[in-house]
N, CA, C and O atoms as CSV, one atom per row, in Angstrom:
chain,resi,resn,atom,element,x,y,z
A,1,UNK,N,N,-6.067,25.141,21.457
A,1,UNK,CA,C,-6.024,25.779,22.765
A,1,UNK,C,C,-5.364,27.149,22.716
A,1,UNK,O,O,-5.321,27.797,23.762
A,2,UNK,N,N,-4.793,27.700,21.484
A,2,UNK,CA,C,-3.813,28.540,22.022
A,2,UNK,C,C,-4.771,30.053,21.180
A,2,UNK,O,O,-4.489,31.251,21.161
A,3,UNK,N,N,-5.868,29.329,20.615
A,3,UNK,CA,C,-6.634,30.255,20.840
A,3,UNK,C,C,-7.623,30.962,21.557
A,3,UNK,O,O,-8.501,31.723,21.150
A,4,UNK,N,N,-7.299,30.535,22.828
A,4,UNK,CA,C,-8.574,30.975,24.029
A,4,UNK,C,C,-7.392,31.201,25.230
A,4,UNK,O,O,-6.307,30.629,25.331
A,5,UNK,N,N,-7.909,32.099,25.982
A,5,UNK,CA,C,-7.252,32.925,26.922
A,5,UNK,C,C,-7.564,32.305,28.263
A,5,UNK,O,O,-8.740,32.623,28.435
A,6,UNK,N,N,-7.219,31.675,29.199
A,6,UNK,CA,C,-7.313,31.339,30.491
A,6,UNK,C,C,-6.372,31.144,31.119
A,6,UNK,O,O,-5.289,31.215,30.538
A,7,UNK,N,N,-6.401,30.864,32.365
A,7,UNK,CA,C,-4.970,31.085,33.509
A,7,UNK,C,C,-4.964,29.504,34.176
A,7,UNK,O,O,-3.978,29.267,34.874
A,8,UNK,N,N,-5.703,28.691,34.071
A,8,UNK,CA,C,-5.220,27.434,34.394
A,8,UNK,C,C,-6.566,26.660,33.765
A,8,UNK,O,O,-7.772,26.889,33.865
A,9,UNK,N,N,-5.661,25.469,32.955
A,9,UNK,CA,C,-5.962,24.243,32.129
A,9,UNK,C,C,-6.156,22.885,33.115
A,9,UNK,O,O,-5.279,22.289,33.741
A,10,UNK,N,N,-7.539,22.611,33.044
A,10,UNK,CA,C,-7.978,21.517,34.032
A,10,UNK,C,C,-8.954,20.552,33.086
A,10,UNK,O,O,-10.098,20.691,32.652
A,11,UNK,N,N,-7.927,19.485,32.974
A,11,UNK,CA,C,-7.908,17.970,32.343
A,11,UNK,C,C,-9.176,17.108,33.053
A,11,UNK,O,O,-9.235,17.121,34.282
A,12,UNK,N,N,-10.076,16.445,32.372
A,12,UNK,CA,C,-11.111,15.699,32.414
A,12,UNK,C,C,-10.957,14.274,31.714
A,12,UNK,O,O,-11.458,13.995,30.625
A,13,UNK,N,N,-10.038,13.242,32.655
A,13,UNK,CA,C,-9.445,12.335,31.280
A,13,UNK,C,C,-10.020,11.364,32.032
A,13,UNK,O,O,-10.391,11.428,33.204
A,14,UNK,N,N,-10.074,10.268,31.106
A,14,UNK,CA,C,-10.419,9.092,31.261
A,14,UNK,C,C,-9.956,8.060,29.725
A,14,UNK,O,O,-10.442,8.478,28.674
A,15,UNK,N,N,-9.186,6.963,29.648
A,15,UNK,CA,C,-8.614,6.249,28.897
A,15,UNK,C,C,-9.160,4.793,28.874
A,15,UNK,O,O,-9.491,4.046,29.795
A,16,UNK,N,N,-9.145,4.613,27.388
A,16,UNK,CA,C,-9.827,2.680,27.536
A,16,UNK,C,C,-8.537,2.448,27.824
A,16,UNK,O,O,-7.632,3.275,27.935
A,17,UNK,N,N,-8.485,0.983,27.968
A,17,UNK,CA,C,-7.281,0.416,28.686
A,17,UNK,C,C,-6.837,-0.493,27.738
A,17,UNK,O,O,-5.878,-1.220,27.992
A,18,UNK,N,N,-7.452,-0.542,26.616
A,18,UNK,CA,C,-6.775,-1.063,25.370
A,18,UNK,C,C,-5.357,0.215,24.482
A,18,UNK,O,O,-4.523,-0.159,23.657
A,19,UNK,N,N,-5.509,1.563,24.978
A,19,UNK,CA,C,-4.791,2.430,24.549
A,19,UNK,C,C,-3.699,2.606,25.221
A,19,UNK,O,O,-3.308,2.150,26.295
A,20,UNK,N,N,-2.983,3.746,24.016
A,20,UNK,CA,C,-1.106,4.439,24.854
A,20,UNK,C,C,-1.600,5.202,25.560
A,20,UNK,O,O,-2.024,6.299,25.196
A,21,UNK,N,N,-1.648,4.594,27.134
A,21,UNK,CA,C,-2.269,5.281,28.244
A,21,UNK,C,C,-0.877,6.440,28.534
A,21,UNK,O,O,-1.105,7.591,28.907
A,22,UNK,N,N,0.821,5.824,28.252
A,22,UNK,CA,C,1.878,6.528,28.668
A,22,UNK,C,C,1.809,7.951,27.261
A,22,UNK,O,O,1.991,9.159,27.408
A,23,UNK,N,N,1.580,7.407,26.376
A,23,UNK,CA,C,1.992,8.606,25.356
A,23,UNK,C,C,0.722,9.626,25.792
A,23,UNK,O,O,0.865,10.818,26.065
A,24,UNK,N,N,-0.478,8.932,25.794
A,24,UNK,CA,C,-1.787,9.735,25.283
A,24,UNK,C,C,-1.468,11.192,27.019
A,24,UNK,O,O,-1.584,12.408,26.870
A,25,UNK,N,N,-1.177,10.660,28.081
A,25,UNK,CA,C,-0.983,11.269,28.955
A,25,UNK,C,C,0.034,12.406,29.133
A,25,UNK,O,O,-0.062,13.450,29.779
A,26,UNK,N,N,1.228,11.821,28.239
A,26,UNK,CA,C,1.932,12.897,28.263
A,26,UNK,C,C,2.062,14.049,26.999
A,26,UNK,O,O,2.928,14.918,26.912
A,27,UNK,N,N,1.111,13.829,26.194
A,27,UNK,CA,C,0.508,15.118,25.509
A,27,UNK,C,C,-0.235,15.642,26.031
A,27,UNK,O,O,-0.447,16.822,25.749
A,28,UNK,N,N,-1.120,14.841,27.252
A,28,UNK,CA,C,-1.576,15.981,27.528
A,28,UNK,C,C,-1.325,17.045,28.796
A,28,UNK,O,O,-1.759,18.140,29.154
A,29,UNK,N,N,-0.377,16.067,29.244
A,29,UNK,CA,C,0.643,17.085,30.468
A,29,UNK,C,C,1.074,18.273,29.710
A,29,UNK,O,O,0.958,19.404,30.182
A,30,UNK,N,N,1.570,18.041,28.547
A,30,UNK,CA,C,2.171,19.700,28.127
A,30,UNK,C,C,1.204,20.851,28.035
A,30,UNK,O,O,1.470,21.992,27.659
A,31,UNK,N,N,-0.110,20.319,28.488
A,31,UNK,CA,C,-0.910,21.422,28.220
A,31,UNK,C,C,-1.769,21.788,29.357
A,31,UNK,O,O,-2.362,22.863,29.445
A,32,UNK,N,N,-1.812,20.694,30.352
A,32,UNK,CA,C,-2.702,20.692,31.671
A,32,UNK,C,C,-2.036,21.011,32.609
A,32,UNK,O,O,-0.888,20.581,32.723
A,33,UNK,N,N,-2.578,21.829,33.497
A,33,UNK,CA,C,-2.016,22.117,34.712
A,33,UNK,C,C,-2.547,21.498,36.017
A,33,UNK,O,O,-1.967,21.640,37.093
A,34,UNK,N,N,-3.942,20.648,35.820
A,34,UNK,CA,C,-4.460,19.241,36.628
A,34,UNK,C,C,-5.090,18.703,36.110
A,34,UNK,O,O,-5.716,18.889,35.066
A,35,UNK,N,N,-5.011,17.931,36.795
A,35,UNK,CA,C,-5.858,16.692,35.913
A,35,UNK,C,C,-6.792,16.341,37.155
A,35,UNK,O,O,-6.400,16.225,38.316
A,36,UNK,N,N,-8.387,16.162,36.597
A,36,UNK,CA,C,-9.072,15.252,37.175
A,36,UNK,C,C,-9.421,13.804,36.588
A,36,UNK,O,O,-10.299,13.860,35.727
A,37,UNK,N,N,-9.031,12.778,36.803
A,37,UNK,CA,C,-9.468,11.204,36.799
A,37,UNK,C,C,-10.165,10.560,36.795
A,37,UNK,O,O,-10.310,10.035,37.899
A,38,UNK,N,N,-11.069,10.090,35.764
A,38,UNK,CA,C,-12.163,9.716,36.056
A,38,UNK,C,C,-12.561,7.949,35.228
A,38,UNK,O,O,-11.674,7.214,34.793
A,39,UNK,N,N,-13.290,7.786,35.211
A,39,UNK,CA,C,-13.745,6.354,34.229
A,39,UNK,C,C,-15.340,6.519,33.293
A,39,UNK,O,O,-16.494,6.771,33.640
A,40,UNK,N,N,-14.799,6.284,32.216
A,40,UNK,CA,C,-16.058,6.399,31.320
A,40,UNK,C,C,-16.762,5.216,32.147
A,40,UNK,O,O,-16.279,4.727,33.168
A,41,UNK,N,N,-18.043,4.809,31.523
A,41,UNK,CA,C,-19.018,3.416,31.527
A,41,UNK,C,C,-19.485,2.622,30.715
A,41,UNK,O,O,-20.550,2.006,30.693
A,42,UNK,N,N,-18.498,2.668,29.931
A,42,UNK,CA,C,-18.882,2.250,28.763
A,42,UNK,C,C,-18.201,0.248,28.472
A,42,UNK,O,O,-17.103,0.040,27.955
A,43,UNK,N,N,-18.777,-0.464,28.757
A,43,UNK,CA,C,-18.234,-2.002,28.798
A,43,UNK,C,C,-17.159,-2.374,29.347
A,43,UNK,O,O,-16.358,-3.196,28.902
A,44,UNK,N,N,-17.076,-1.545,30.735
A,44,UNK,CA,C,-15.548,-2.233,31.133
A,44,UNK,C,C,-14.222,-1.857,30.429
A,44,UNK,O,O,-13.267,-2.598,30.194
A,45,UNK,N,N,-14.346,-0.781,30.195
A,45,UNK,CA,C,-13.351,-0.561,28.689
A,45,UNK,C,C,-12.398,0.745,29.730
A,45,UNK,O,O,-11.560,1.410,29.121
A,46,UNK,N,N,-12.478,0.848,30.314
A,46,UNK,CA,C,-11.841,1.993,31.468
A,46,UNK,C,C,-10.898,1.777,31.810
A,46,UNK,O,O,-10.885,0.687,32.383
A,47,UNK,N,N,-9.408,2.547,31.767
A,47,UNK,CA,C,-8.578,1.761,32.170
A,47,UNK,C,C,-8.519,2.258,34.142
A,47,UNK,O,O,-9.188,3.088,34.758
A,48,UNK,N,N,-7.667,1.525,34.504
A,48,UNK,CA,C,-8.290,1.977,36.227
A,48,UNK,C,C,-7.474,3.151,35.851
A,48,UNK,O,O,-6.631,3.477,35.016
A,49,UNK,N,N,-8.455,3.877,37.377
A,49,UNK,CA,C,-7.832,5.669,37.513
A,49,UNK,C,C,-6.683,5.413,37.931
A,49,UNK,O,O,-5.968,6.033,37.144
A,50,UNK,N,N,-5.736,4.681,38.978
A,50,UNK,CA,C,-4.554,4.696,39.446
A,50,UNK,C,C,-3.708,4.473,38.461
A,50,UNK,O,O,-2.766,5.263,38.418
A,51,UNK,N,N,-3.747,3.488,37.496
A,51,UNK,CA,C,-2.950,3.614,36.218
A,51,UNK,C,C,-2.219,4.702,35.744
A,51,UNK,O,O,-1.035,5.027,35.645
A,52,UNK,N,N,-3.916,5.403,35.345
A,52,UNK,CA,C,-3.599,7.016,34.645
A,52,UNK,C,C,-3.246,7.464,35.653
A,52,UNK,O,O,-2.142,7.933,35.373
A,53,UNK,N,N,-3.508,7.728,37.100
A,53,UNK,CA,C,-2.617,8.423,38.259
A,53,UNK,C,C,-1.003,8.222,38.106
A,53,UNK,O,O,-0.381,9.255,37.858
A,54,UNK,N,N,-0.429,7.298,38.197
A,54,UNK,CA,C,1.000,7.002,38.097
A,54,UNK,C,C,1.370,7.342,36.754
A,54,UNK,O,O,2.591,7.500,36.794
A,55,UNK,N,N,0.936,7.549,35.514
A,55,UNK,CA,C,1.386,8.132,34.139
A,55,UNK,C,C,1.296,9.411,34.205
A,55,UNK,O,O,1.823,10.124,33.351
A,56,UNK,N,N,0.438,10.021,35.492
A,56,UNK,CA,C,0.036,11.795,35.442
A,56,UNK,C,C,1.115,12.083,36.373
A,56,UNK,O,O,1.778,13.060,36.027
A,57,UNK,N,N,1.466,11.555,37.387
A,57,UNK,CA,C,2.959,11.700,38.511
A,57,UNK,C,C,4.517,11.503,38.114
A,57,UNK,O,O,5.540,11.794,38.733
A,58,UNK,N,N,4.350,11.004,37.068
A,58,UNK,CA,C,5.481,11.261,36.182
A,58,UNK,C,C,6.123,12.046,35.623
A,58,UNK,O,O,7.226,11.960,35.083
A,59,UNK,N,N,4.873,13.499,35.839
A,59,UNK,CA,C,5.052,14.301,34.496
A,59,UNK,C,C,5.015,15.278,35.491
A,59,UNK,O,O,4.903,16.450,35.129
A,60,UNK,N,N,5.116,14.913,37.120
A,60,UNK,CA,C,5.094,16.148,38.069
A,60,UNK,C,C,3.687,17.034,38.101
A,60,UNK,O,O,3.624,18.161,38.592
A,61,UNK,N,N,2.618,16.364,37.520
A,61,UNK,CA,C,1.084,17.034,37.410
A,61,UNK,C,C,0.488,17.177,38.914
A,61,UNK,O,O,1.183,16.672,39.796
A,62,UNK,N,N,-0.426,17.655,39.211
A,62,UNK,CA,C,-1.511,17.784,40.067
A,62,UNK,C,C,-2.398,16.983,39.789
A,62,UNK,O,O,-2.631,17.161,38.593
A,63,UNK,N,N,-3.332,15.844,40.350
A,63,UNK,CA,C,-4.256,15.262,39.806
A,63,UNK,C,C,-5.478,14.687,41.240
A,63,UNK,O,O,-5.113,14.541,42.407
A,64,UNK,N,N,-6.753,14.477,40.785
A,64,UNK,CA,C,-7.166,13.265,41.800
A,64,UNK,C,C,-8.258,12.599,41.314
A,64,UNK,O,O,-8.651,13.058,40.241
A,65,UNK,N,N,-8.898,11.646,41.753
A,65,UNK,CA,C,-9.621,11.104,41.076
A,65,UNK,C,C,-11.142,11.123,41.427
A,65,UNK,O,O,-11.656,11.189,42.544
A,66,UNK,N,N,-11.629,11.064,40.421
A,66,UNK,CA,C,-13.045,11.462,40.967
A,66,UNK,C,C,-14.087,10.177,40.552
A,66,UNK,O,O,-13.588,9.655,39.555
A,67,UNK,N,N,-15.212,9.539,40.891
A,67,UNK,CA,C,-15.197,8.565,40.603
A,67,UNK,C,C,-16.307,8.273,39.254
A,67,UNK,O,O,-16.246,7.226,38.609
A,68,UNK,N,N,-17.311,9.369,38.951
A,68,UNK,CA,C,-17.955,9.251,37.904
A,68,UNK,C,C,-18.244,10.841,36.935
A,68,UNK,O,O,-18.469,11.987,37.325
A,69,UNK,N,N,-18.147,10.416,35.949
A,69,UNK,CA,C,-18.222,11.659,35.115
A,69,UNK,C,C,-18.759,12.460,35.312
A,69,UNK,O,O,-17.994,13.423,35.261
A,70,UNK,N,N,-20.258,12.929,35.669
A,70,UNK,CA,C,-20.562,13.735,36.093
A,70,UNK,C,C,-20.119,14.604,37.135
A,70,UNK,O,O,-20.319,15.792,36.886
A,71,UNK,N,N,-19.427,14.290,38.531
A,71,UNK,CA,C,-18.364,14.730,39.388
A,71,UNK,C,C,-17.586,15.049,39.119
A,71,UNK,O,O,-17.183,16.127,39.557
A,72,UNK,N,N,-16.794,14.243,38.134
A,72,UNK,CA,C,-15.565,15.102,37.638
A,72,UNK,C,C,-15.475,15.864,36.979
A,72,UNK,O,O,-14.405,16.471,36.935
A,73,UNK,N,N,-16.607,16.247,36.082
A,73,UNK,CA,C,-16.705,17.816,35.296
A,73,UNK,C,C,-17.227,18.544,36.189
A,73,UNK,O,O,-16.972,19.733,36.000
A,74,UNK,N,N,-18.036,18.282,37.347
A,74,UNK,CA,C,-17.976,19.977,38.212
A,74,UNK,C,C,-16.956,19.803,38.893
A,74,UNK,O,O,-16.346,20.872,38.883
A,75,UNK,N,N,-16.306,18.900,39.609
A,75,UNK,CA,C,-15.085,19.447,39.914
A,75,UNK,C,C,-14.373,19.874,38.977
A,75,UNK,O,O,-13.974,20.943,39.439
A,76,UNK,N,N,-13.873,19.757,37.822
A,76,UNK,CA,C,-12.864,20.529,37.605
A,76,UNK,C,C,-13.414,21.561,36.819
A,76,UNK,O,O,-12.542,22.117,36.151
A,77,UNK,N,N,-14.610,22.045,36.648
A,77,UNK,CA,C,-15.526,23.555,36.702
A,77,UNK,C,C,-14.827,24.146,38.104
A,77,UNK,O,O,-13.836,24.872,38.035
A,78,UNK,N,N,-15.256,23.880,39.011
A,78,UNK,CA,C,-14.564,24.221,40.041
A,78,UNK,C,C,-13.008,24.505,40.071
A,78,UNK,O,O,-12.501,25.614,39.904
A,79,UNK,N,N,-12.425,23.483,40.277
A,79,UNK,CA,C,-11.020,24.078,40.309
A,79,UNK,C,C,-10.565,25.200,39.351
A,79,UNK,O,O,-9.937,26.203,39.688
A,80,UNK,N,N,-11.138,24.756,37.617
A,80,UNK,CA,C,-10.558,25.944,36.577
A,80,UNK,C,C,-11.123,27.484,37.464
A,80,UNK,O,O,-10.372,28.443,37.644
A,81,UNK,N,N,-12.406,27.440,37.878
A,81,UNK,CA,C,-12.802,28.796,38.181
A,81,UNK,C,C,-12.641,29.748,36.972
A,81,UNK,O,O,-12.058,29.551,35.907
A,82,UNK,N,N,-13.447,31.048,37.507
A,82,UNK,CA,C,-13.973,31.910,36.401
A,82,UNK,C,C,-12.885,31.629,35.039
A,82,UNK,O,O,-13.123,31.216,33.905
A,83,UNK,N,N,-11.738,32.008,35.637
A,83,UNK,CA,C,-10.896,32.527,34.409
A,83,UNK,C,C,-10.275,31.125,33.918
A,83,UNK,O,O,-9.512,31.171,32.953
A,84,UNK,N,N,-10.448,30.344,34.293
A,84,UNK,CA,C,-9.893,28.586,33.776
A,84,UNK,C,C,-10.590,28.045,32.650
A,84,UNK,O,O,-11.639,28.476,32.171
A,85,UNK,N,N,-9.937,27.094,32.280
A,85,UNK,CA,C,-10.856,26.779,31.144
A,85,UNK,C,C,-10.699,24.967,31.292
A,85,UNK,O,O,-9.628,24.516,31.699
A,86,UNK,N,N,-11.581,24.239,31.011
A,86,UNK,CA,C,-11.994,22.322,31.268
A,86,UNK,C,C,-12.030,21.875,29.557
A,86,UNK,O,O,-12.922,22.313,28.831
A,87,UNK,N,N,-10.995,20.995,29.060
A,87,UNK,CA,C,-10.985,20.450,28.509
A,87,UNK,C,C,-11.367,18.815,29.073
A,87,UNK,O,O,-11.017,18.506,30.212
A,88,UNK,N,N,-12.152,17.742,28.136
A,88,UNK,CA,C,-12.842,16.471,28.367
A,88,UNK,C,C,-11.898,16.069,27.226
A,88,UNK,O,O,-11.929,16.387,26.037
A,89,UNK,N,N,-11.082,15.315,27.882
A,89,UNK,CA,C,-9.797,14.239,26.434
A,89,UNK,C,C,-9.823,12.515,27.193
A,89,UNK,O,O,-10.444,12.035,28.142
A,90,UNK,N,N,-8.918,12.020,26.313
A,90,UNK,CA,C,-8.432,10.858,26.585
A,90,UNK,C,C,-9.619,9.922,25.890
A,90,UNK,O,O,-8.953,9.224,25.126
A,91,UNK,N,N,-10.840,9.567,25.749
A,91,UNK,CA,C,-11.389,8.496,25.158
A,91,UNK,C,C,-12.625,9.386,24.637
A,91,UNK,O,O,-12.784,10.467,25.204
A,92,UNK,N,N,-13.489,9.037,23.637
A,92,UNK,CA,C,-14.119,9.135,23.053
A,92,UNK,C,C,-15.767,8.812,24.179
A,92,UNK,O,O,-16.766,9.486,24.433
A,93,UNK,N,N,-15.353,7.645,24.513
A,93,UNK,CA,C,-16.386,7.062,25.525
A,93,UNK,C,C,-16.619,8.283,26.472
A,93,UNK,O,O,-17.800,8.615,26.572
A,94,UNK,N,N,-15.784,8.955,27.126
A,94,UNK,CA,C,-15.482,10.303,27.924
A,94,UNK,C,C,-16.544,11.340,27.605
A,94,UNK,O,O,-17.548,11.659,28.241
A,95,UNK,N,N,-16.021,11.815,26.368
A,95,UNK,CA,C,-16.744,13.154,25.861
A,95,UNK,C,C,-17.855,12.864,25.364
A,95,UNK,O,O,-18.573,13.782,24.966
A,96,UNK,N,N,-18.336,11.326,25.245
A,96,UNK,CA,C,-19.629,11.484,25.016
A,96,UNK,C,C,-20.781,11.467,26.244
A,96,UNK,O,O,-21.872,12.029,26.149
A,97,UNK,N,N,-20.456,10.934,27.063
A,97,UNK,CA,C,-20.853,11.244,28.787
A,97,UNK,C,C,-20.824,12.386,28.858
A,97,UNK,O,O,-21.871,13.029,28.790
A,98,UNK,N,N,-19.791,12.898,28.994
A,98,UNK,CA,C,-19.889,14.520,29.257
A,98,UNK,C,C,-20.500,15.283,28.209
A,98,UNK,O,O,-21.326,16.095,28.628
A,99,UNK,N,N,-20.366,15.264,27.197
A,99,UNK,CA,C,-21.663,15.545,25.834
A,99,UNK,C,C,-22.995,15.128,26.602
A,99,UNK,O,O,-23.919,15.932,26.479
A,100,UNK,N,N,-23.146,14.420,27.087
A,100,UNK,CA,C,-24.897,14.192,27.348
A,100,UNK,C,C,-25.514,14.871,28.581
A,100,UNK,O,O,-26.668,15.223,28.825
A,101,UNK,N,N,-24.608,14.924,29.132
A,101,UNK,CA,C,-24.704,16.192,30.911
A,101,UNK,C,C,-25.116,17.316,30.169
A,101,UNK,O,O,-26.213,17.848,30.337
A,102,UNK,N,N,-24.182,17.739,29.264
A,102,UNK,CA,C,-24.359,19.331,28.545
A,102,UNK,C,C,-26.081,19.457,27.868
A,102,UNK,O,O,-26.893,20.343,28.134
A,103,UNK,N,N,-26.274,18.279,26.949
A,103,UNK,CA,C,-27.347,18.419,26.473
A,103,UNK,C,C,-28.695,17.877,27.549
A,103,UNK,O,O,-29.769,17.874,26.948
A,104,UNK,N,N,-28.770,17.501,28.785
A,104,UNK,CA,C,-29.877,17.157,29.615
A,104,UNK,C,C,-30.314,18.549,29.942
A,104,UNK,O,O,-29.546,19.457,30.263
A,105,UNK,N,N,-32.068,18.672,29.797
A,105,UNK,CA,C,-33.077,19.545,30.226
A,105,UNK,C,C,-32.556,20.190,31.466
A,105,UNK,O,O,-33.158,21.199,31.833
A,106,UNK,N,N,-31.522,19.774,32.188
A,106,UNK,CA,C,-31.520,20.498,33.960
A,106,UNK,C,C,-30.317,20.139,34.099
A,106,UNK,O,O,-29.913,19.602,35.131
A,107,UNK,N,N,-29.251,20.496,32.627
A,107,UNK,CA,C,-27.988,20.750,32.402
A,107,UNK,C,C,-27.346,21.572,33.862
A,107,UNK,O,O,-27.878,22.653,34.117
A,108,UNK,N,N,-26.735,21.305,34.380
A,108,UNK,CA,C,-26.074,22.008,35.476
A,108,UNK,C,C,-25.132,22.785,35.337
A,108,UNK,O,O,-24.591,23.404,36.254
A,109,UNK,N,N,-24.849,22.826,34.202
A,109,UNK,CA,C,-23.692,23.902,33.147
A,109,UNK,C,C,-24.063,25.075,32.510
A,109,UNK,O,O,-23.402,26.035,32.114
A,110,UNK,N,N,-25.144,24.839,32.487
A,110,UNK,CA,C,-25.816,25.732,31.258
A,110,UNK,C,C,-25.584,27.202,31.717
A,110,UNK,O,O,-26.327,27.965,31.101
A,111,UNK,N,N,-24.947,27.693,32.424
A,111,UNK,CA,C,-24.792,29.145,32.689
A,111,UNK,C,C,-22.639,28.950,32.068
A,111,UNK,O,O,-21.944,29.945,32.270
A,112,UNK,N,N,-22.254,28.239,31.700
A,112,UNK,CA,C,-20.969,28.419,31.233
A,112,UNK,C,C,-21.450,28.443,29.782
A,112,UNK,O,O,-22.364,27.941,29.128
A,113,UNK,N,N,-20.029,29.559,29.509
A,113,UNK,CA,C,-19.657,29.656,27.403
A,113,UNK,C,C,-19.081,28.197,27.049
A,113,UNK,O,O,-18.620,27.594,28.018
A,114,UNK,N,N,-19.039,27.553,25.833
A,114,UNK,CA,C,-18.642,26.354,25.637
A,114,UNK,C,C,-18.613,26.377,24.114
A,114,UNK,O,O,-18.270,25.374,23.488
């Protein structure tokens, strides 16, 4: 991250609920300035958003929850705005959802650098 230039860091997380939902969250508070909340779909493997809500309020974050991946990467397209920049963390299950938005024919992104 500390090679790219932007003015506010907006979090795209979602955690299985078999993981260190407390650690994995607060690495990434040192670097986010909100967080949006979301749940992969991948077998029930999600841990609930309020969970990760109360591990993100700990850390004094901004957050809310959004309820499916696709929503929650334009919202927080939105919130980062021009000069922001959207990192997709916390599960694997996550970034591959959001990996498949990017690569669909009528990508709704496709005018952002990435």
């Amino acid at each position: 991250l500390s090679e790219f230039t932007y003015d506010r860091l907006v979090a795209v997380v979602s955690i299985s609920s078999d993981k260190k939902i407390t650690e994995m969250i607060g690495e990434i508070a040192q670097v986010a300035d909100h967080f949006v909340i979301t749940s992969h779909r991948v077998m029930g493997r999600a841990a609930k958003s309020l969970r990760i809500a109360a591990e993100v309020e700990k850390h004094s974050k901004t957050h809310e929850v959004v309820g499916d991946v696709r929503a929650a990467v334009t919202r927080a397209i939105e919130l980062a705005g021009e000069e922001g920049m959207v990192i997709v963390v916390g599960s694997v299950f996550l970034v591959g959802e959001a990996r498949e938005i990017w690569h669909e024919p009528s990508n709704p992104f496709s005018h952002l650098e990435y």
